[in-house]
C-alpha positions in Angstrom: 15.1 -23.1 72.9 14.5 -24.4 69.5 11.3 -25.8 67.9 12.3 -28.7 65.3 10.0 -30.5 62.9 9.5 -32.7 59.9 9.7 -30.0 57.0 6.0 -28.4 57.7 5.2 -25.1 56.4 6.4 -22.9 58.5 6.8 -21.2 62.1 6.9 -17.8 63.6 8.3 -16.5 66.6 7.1 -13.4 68.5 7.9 -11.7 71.8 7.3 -15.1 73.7 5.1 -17.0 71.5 6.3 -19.7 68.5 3.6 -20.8 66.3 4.0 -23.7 63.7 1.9 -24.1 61.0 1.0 -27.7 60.5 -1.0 -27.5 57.3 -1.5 -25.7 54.7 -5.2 -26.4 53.7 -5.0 -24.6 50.7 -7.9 -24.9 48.1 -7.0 -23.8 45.0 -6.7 -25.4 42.5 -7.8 -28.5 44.0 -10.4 -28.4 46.7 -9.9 -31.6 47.6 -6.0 -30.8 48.8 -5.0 -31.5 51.9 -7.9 -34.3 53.0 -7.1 -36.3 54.9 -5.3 -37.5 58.0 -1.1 -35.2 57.9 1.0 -37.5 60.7 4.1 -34.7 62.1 7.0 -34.6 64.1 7.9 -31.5 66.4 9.7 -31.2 69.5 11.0 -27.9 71.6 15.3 -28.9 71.4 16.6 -26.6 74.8 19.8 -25.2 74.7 22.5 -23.0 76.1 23.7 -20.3 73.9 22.9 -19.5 70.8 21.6 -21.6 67.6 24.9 -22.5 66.6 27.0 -23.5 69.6 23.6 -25.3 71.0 24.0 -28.1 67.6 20.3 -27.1 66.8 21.4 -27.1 62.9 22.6 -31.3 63.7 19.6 -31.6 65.7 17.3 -30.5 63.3 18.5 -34.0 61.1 16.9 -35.9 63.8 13.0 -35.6 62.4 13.8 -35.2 59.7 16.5 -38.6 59.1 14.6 -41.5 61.3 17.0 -44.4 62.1 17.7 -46.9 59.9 18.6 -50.3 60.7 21.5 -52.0 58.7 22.8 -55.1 58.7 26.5 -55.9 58.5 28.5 -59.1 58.5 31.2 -58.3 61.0 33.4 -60.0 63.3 31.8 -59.3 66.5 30.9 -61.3 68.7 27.6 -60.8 70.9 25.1 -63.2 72.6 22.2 -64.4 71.4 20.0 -61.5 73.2 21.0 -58.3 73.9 19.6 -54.5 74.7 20.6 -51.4 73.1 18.8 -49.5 75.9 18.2 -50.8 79.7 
């Protein structure tokens, strides 16, 4: 099992418990940082096998690279309303 995020500050992993840390909340110098409302991304990734042969290292892009939508001018052909997903 792997825990993947959006670049937060930091995990740790002990005997059976992972623990993310979501914010910071530091005060100094300015004690006004960190005010606010901080939207993140996490999500437990299961695996077999290791790290490594379980692609965490790819999956770990997913948070962190959403989708982007491109347009191109190809030669396809497709009708005038289609699904990605159904």
């Amino acid at each position: 099992m792997s825990l993947l995020n959006d670049c937060k500050y930091g995990y740790s992993v002990l005997e059976n418990k992972i623990s993310l840390t979501l914010i910071k909340s530091g005060t100094y110098p300015d004690k006004n940082a960190d005010i606010g409302n901080h939207p993140f991304i996490y999500s437990l990734y299961p695996h077999m096998s290791g790290f490594k042969q379980g692609s965490t290292i790819q999956g770990a892009y997913l948070p962190n690279r959403p989708l982007e939508a491109i347009e191109i001018n190809g030669k396809g052909i497709l009708p005038s309303s289609y699904s990605l997903l159904s």
